[in-house]
C-alpha positions as CSV (number, residue, x, y, z in Angstrom):
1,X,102.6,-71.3,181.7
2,X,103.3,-69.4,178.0
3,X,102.2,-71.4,175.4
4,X,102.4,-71.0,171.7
5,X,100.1,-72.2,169.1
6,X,99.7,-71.6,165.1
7,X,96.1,-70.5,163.8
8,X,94.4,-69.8,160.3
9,X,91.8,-67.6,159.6
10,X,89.7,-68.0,156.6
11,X,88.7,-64.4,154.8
12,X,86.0,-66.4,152.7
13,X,84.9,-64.2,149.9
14,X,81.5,-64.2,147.3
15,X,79.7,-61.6,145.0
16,X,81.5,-58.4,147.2
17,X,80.9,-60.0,150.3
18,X,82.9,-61.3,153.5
19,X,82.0,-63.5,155.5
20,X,82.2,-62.5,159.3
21,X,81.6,-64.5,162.7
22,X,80.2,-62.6,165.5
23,X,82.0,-64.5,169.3
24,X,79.3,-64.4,172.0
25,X,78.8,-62.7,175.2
26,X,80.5,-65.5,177.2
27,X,83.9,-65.7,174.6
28,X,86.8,-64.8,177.5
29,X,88.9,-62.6,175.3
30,X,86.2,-60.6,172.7
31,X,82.9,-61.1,173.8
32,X,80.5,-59.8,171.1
33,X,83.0,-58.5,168.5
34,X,83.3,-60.0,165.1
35,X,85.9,-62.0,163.3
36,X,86.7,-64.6,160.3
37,X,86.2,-68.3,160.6
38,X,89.4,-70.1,162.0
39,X,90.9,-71.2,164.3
40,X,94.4,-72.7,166.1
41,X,95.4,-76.1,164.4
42,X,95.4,-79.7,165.9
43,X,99.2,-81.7,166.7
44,X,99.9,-83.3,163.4
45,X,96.8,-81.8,161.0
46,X,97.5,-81.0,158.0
47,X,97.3,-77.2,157.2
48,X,94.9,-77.5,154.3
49,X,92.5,-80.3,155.9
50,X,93.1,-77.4,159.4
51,X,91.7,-74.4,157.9
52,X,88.8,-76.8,156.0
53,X,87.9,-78.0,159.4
54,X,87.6,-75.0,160.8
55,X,85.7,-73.3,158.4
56,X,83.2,-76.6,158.3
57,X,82.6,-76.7,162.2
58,X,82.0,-73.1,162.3
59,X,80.1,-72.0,159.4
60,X,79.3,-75.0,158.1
61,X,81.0,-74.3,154.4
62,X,83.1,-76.1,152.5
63,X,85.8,-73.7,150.8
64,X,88.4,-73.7,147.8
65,X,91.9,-72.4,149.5
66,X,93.2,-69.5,148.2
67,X,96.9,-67.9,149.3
68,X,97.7,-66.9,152.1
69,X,98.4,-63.2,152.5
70,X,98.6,-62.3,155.9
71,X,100.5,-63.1,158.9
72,X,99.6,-61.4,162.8
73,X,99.8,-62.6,166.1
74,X,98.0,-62.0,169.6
75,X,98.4,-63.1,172.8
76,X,95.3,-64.7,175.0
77,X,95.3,-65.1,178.3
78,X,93.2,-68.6,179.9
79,X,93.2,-68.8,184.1
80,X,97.5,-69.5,184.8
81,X,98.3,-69.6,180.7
82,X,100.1,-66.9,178.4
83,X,99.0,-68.3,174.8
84,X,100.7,-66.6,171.8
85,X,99.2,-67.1,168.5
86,X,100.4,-66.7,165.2
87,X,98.2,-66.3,162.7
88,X,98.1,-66.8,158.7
89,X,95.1,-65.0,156.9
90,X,93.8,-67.0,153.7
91,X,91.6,-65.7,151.4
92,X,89.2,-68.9,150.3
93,X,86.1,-68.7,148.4
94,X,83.0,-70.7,149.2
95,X,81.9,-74.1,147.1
96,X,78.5,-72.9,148.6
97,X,77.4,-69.9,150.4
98,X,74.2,-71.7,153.0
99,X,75.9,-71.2,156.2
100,X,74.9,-73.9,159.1
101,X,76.5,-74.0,162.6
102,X,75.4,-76.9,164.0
103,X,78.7,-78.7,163.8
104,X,80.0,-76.2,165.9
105,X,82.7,-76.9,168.8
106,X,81.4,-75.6,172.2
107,X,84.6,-73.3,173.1
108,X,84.7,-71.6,169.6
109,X,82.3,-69.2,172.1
110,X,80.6,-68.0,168.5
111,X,76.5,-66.8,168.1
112,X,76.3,-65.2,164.7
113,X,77.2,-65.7,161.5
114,X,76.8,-62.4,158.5
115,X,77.7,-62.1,154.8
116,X,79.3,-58.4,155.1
117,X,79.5,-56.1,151.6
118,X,82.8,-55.4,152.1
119,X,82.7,-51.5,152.3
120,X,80.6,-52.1,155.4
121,X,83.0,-54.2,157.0
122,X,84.4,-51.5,159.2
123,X,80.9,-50.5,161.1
124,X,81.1,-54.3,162.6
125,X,83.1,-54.4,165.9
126,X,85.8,-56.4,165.0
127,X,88.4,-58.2,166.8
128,X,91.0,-54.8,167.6
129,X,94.1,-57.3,166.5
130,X,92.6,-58.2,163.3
131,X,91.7,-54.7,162.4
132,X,95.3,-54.5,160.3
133,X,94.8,-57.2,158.4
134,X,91.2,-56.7,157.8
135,X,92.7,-53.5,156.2
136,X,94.6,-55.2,154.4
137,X,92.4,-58.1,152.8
138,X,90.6,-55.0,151.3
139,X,93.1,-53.1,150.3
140,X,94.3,-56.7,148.2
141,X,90.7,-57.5,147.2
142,X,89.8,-53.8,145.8
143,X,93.0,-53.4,143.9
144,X,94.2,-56.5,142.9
145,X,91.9,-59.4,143.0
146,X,94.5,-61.8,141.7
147,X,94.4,-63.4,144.5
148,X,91.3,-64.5,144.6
């Protein structure tokens, strides 16, 4: 069956650094390559209370919204499903920066958690499909940061 779902992704930002989540060995899609916290959004949530629950139960953070400034999409495949998911990238800054993951849901398939300077981004695997807008979260961070 093709499905289609909406996600947001949470570039969280403090003192030149990025903070990345590493999926584990057992995640279907990407096992052991890195991402940003988020994730696809509940029927009916709200998309501000989404992208704060997401960020909590992964990381452990609450986080002040910023824009969004991204938009990309992926496809996944789970056993007889075709999901599409489109993404919004928001860069968010953190109302604290101690990380915690015990809050974290069991098929997020996550095992590490890294503050990344942000011109060492690129030597972390990352997620191929989020490599463009990686890009271009820098790109906005090291020439404008009005958006932040």
């Amino acid at each position: 069956m093709k499905k289609f779902n909406f996600a947001q992704k949470a570039f969280i930002v403090h003192e030149n650094k990025i903070l990345l989540v590493k999926k584990s060995e057992q995640d279907p899609s990407h096992p052991n390559e890195w991402e940003v916290p988020g994730g696809r959004i509940e029927f009916g949530e709200n998309l501000e209370d989404h992208i704060k629950r997401e960020v909590k139960e992964e990381v452990g953070l609450d986080i002040i919204l910023g824009v969004p400034f991204s938009m990309w999409t992926w496809i996944m495949h789970r056993g007889e499903d075709d999901i599409q998911v489109i993404a919004v990238g928001r860069i968010c800054q953190p109302v604290n920066t101690i990380t915690d993951s015990t809050n974290r849901v069991e098929d997020d398939f996550l095992s590490d958690i890294a503050w990344v300077d942000i011109d060492q981004v690129f030597e972390y695997k990352l997620i191929p499909d989020l490599v463009p807008t990686m890009q271009k979260f820098i790109d906005i961070y090291k020439n404008q940061n009005a958006l932040l």
